[in-house]
PDB file of N, CA, C and O in Angstrom:
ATOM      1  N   UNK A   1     -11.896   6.218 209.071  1.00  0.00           N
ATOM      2  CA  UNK A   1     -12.204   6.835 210.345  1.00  0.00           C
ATOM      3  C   UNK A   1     -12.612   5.754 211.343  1.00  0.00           C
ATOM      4  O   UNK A   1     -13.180   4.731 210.963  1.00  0.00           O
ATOM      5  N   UNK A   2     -12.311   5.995 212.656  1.00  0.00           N
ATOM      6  CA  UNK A   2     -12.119   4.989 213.588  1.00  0.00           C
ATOM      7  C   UNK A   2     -13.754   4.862 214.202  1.00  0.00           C
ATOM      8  O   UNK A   2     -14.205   3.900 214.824  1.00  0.00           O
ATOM      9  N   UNK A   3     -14.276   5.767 213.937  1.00  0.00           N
ATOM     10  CA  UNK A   3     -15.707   5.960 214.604  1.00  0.00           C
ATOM     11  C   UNK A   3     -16.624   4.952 213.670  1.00  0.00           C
ATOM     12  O   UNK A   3     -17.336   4.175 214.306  1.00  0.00           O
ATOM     13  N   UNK A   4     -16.674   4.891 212.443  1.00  0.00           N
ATOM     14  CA  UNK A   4     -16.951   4.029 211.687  1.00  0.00           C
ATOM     15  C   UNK A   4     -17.135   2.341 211.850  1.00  0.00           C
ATOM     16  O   UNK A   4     -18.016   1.605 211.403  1.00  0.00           O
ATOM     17  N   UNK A   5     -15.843   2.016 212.740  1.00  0.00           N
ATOM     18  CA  UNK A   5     -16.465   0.915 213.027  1.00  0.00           C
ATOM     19  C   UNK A   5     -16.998   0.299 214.237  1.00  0.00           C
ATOM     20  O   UNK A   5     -17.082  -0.891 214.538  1.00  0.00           O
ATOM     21  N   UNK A   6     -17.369   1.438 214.922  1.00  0.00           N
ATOM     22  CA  UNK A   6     -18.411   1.191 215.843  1.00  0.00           C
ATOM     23  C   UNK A   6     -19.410   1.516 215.449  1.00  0.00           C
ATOM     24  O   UNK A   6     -20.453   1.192 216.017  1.00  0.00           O
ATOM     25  N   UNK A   7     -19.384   2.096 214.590  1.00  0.00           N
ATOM     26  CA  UNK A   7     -20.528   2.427 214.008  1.00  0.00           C
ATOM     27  C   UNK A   7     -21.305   1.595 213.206  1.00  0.00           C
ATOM     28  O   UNK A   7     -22.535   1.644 213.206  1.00  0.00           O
ATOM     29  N   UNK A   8     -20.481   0.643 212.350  1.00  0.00           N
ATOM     30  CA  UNK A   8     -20.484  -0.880 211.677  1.00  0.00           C
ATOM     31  C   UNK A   8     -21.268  -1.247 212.544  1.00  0.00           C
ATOM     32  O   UNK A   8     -22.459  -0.944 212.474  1.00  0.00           O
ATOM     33  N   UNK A   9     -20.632  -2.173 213.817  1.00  0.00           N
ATOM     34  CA  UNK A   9     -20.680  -2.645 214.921  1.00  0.00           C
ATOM     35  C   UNK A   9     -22.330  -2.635 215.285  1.00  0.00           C
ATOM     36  O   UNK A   9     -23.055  -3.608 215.489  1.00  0.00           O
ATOM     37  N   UNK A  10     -22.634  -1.349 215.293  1.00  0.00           N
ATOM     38  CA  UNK A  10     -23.745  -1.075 215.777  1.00  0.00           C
ATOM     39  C   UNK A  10     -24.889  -1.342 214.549  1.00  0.00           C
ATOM     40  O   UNK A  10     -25.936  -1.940 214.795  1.00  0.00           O
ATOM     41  N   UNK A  11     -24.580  -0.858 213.279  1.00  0.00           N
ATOM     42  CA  UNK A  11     -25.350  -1.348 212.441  1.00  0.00           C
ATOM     43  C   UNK A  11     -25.410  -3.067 212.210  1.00  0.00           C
ATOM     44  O   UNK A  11     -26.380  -3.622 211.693  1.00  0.00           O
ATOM     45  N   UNK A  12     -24.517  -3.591 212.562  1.00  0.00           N
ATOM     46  CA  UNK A  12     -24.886  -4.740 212.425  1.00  0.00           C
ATOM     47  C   UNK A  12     -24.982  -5.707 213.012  1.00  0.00           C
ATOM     48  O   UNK A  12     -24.720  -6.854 212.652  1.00  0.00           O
ATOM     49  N   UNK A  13     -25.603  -5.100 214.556  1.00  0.00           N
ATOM     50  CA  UNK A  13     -26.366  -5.523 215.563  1.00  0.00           C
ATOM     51  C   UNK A  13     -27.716  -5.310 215.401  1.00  0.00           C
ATOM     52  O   UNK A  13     -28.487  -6.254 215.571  1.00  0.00           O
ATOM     53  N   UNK A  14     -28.216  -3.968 215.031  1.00  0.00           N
ATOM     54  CA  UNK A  14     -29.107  -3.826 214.794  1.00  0.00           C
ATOM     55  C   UNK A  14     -29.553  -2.858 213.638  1.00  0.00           C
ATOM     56  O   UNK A  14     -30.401  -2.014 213.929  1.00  0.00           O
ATOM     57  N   UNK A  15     -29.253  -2.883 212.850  1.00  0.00           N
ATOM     58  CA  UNK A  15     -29.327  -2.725 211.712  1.00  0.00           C
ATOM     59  C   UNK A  15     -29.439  -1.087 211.267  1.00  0.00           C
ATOM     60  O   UNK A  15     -29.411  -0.824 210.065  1.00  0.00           O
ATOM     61  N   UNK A  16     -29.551  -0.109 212.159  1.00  0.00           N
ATOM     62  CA  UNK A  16     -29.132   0.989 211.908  1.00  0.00           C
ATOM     63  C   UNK A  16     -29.151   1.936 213.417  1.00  0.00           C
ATOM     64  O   UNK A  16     -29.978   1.475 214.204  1.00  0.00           O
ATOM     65  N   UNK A  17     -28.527   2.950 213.858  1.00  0.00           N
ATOM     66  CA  UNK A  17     -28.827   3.500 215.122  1.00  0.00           C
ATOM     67  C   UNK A  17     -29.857   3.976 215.360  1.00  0.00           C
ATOM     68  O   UNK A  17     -30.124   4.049 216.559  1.00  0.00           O
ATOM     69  N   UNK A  18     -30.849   4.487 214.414  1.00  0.00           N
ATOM     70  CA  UNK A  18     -32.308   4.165 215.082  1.00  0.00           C
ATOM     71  C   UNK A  18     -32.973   3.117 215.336  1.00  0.00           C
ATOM     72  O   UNK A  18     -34.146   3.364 215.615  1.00  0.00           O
ATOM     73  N   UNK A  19     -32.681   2.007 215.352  1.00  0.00           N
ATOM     74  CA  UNK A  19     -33.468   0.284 215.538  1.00  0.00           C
ATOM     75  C   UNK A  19     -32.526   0.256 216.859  1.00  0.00           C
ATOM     76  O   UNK A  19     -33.037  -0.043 217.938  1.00  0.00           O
ATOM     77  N   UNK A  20     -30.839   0.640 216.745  1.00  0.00           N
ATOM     78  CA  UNK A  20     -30.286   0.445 218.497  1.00  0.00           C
ATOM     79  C   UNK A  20     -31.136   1.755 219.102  1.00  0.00           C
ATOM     80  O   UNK A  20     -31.979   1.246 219.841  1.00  0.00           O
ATOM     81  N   UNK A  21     -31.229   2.575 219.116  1.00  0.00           N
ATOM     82  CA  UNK A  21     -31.485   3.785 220.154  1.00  0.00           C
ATOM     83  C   UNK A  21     -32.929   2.989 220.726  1.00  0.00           C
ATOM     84  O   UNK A  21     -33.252   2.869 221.908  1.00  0.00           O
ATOM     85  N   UNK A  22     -33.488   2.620 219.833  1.00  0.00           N
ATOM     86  CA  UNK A  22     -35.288   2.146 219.941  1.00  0.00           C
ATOM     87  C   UNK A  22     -35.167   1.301 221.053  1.00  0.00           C
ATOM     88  O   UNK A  22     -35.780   1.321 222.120  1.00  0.00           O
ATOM     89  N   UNK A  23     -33.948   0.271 220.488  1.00  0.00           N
ATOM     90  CA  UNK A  23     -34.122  -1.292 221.558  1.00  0.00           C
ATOM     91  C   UNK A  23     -33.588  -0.788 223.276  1.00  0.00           C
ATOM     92  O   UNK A  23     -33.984  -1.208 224.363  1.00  0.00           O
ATOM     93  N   UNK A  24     -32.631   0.184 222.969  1.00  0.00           N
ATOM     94  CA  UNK A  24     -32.454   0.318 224.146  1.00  0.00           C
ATOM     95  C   UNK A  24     -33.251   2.150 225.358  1.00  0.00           C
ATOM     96  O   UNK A  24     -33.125   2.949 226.286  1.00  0.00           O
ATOM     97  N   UNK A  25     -33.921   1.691 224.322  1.00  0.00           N
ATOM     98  CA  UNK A  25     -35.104   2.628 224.806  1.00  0.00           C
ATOM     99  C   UNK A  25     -34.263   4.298 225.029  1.00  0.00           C
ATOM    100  O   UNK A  25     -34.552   5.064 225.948  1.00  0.00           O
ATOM    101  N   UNK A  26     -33.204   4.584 223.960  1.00  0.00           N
ATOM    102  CA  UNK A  26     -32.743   5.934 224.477  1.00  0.00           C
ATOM    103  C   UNK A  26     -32.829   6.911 223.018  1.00  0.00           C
ATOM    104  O   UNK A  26     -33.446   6.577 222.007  1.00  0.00           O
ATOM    105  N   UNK A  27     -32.235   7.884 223.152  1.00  0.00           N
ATOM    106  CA  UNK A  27     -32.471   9.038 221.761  1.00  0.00           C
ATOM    107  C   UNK A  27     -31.540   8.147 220.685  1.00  0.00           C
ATOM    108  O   UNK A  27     -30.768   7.216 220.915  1.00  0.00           O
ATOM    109  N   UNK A  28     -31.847   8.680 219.643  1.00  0.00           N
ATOM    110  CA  UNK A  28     -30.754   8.360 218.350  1.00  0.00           C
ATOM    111  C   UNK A  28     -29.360   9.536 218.877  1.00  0.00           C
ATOM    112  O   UNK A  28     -28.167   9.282 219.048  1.00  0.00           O
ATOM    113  N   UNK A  29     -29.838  10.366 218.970  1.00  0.00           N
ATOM    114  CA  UNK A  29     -28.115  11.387 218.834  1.00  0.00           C
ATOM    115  C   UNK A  29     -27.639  10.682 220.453  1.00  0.00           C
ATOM    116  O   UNK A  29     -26.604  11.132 220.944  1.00  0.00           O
ATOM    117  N   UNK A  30     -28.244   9.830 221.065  1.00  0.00           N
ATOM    118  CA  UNK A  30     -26.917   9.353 221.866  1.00  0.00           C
ATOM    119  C   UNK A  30     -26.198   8.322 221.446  1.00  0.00           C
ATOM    120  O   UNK A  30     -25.014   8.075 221.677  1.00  0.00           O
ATOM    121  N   UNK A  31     -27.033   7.687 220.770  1.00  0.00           N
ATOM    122  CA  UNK A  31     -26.499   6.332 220.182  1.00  0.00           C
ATOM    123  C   UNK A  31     -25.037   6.988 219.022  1.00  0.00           C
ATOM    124  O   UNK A  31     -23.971   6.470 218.687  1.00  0.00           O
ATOM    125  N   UNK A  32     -25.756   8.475 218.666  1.00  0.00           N
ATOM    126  CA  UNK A  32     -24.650   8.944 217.731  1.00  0.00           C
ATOM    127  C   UNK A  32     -23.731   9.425 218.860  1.00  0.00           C
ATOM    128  O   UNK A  32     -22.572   9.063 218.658  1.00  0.00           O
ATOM    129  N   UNK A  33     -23.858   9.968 219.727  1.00  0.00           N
ATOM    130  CA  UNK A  33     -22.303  10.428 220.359  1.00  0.00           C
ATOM    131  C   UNK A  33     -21.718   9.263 221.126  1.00  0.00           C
ATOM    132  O   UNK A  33     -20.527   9.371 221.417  1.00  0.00           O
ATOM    133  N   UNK A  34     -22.261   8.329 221.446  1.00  0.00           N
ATOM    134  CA  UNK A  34     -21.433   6.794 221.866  1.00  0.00           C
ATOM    135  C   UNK A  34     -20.320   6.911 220.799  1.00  0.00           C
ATOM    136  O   UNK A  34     -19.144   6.926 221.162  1.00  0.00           O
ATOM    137  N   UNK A  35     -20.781   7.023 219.023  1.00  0.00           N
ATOM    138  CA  UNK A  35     -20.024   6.484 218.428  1.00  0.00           C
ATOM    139  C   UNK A  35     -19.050   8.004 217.852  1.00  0.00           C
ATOM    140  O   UNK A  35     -18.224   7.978 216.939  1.00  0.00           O
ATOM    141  N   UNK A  36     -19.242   8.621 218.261  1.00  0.00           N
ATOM    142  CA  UNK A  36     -18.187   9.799 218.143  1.00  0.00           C
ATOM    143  C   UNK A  36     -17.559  10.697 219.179  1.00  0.00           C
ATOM    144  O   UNK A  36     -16.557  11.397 219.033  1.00  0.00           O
ATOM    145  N   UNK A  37     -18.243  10.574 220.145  1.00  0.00           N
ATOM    146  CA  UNK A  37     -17.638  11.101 221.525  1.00  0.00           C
ATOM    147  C   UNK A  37     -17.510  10.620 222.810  1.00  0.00           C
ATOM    148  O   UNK A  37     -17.012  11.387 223.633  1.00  0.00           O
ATOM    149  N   UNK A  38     -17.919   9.294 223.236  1.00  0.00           N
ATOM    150  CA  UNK A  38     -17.723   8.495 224.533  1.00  0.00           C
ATOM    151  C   UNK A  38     -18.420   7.076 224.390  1.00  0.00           C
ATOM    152  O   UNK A  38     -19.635   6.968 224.555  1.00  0.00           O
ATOM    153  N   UNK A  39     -17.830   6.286 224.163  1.00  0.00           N
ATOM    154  CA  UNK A  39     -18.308   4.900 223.715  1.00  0.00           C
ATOM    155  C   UNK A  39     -18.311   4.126 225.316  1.00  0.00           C
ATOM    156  O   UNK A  39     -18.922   3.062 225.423  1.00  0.00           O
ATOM    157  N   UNK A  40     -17.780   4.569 226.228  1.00  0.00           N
ATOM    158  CA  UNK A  40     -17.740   4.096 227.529  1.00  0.00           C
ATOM    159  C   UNK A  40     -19.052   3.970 228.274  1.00  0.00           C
ATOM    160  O   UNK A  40     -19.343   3.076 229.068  1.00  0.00           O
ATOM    161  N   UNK A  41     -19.987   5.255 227.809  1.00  0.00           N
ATOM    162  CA  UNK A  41     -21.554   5.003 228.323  1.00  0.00           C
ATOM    163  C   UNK A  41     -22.045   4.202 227.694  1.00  0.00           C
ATOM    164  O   UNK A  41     -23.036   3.895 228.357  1.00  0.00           O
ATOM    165  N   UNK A  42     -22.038   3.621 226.826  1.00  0.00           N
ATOM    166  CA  UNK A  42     -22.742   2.673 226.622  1.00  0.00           C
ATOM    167  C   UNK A  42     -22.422   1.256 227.706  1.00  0.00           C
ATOM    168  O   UNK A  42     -23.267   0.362 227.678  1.00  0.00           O
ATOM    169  N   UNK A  43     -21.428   1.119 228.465  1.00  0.00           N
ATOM    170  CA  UNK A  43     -21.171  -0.040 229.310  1.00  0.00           C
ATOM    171  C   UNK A  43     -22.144  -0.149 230.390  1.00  0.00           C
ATOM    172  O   UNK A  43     -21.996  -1.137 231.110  1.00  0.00           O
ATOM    173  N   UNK A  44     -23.496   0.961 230.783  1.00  0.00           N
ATOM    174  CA  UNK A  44     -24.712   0.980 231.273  1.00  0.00           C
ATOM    175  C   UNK A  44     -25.641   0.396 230.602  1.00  0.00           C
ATOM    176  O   UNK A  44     -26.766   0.324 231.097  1.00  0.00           O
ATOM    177  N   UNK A  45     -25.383  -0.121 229.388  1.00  0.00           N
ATOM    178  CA  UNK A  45     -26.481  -0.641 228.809  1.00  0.00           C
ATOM    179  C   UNK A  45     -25.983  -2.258 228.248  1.00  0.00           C
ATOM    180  O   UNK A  45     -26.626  -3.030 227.537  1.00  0.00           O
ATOM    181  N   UNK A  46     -25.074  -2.377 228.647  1.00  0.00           N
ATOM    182  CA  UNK A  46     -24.256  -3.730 228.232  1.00  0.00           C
ATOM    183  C   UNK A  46     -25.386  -5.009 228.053  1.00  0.00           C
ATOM    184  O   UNK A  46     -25.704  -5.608 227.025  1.00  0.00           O
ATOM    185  N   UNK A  47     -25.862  -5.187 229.452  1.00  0.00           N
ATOM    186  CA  UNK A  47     -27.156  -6.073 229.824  1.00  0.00           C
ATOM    187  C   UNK A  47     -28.315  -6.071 228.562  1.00  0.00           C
ATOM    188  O   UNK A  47     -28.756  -7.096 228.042  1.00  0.00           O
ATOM    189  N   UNK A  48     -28.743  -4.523 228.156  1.00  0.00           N
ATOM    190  CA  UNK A  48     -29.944  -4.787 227.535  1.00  0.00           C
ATOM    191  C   UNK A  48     -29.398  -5.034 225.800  1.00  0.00           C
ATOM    192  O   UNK A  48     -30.149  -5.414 224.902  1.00  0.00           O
ATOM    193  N   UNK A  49     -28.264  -4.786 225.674  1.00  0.00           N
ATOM    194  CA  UNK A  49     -27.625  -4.953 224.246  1.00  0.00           C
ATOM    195  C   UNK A  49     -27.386  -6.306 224.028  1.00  0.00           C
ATOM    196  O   UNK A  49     -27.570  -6.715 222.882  1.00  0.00           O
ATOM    197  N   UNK A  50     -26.979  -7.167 224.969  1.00  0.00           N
ATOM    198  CA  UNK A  50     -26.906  -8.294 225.031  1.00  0.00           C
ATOM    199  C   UNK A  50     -28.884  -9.377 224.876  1.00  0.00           C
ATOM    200  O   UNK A  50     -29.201 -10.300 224.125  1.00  0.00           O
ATOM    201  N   UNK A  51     -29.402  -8.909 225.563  1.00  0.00           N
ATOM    202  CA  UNK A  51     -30.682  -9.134 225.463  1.00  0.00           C
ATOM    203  C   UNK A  51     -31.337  -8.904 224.142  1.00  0.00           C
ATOM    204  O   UNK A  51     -32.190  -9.760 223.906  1.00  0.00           O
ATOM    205  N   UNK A  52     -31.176  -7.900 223.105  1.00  0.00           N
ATOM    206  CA  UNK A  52     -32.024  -7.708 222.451  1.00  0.00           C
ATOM    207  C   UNK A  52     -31.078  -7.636 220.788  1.00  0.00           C
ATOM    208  O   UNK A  52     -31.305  -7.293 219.627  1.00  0.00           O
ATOM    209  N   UNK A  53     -29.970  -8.184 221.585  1.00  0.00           N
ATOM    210  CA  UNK A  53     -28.784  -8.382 219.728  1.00  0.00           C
ATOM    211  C   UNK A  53     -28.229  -9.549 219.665  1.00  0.00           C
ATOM    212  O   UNK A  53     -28.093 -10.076 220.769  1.00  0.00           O
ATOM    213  N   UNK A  54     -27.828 -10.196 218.709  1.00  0.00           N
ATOM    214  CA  UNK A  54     -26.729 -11.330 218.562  1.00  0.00           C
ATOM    215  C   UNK A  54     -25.432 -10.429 219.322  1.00  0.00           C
ATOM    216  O   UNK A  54     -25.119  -9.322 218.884  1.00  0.00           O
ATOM    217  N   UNK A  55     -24.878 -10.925 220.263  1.00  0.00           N
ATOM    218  CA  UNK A  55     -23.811 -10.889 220.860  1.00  0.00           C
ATOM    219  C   UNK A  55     -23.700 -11.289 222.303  1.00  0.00           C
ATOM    220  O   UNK A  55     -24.507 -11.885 223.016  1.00  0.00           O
ATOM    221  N   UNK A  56     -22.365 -10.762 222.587  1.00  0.00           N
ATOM    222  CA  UNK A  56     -22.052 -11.432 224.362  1.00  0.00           C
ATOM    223  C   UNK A  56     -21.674  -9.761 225.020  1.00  0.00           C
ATOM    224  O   UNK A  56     -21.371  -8.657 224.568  1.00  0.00           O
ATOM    225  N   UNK A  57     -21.909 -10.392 226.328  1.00  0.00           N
ATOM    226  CA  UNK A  57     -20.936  -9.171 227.122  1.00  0.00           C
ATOM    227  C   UNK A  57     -19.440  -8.798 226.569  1.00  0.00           C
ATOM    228  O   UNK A  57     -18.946  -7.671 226.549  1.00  0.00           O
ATOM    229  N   UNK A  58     -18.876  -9.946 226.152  1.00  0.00           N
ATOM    230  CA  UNK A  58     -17.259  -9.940 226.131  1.00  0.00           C
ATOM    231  C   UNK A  58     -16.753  -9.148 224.885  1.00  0.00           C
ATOM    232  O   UNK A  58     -15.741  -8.470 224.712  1.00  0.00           O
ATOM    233  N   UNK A  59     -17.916  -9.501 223.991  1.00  0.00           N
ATOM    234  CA  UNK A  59     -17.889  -8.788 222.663  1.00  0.00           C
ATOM    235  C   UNK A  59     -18.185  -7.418 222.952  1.00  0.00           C
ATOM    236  O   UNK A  59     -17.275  -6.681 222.573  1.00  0.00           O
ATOM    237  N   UNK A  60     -19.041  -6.886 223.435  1.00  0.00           N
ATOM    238  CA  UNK A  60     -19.338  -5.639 223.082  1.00  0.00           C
ATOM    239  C   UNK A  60     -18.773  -4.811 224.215  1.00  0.00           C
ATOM    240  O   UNK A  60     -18.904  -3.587 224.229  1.00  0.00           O
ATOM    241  N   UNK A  61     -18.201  -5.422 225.077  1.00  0.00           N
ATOM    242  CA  UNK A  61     -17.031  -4.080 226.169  1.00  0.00           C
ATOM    243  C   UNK A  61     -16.035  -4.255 225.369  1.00  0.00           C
ATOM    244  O   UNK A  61     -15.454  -3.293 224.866  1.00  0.00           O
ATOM    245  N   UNK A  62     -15.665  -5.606 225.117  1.00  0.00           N
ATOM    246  CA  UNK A  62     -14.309  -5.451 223.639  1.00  0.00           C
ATOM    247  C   UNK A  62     -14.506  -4.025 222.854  1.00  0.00           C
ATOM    248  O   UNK A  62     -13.854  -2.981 222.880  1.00  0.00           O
ATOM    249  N   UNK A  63     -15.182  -4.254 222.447  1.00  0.00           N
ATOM    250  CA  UNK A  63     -16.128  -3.476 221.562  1.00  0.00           C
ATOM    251  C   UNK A  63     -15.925  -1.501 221.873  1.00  0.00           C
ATOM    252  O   UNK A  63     -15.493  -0.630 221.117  1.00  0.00           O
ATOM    253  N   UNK A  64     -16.350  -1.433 223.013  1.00  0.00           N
ATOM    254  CA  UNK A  64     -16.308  -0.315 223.521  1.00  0.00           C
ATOM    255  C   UNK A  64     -15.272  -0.113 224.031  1.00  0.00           C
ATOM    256  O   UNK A  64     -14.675   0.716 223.344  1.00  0.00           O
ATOM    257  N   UNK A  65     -14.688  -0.413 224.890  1.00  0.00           N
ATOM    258  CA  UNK A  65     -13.018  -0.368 225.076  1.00  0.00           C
ATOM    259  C   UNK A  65     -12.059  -0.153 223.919  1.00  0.00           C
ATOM    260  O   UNK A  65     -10.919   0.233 224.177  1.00  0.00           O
ATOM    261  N   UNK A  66     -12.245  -0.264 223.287  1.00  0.00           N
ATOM    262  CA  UNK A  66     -11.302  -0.545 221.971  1.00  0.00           C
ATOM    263  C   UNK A  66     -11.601   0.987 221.195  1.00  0.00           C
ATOM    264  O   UNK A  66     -10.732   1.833 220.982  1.00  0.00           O
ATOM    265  N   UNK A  67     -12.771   1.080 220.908  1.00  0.00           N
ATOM    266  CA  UNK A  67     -13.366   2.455 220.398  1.00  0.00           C
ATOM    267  C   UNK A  67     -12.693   3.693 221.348  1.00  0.00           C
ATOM    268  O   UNK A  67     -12.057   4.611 220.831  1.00  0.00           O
ATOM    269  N   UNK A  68     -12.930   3.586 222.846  1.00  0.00           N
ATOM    270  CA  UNK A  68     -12.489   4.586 223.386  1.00  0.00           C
ATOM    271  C   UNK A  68     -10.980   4.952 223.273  1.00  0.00           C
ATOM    272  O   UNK A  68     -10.350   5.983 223.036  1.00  0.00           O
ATOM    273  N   UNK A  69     -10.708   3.786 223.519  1.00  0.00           N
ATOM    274  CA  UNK A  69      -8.751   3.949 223.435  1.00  0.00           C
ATOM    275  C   UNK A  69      -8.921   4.768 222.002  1.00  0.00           C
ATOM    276  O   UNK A  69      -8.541   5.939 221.972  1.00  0.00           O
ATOM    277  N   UNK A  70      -9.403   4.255 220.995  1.00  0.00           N
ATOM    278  CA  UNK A  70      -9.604   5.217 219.900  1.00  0.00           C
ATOM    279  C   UNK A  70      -9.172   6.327 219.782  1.00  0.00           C
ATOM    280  O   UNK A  70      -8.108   6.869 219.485  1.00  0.00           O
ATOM    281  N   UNK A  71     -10.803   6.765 220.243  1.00  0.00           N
ATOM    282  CA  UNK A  71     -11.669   7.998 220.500  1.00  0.00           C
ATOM    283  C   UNK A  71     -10.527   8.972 221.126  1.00  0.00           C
ATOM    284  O   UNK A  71      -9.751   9.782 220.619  1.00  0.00           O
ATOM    285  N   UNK A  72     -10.735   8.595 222.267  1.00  0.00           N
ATOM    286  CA  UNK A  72      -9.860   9.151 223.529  1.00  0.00           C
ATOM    287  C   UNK A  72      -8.609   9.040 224.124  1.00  0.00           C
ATOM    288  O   UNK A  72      -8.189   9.650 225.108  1.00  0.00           O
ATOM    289  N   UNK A  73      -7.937   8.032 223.294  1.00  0.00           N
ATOM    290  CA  UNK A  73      -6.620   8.093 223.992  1.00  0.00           C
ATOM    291  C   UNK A  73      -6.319   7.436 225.004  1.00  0.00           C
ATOM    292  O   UNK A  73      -5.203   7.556 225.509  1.00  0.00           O
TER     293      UNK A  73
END
């Protein structure tokens, strides 16, 4: 399943979607519908994901872009 590896992604930035929801100060079930129903909102939080994970900007709109084409078509 394609949701899975954003879901990876996210675990191994921060080690599970409650440690991301925490860092970026929002609920867990959004962090869960990023990764099953619109991975594009998360590109509002690009800045603080970058701040508080090993990664870059380039990586993680990769990242999300890629999921949506997924997701969504």
């Amino acid at each position: 399943m394609i949701q899975d590896d954003l879901k990876d992604y996210i675990k191994k930035l921060y080690g599970s979607q409650k440690a991301c929801a925490d860092a970026l100060g929002v609920d867990r079930r959004t962090v869960h519908r990023w990764i099953n129903e619109n991975p594009k909102r998360m590109i509002k939080y690009v800045d603080t994901i970058v701040k508080t994970s090993d990664t870059t900007k380039i990586q993680i709109i990769g990242e999300i872009l890629y999921h949506d084409e997924e997701i969504n078509g």
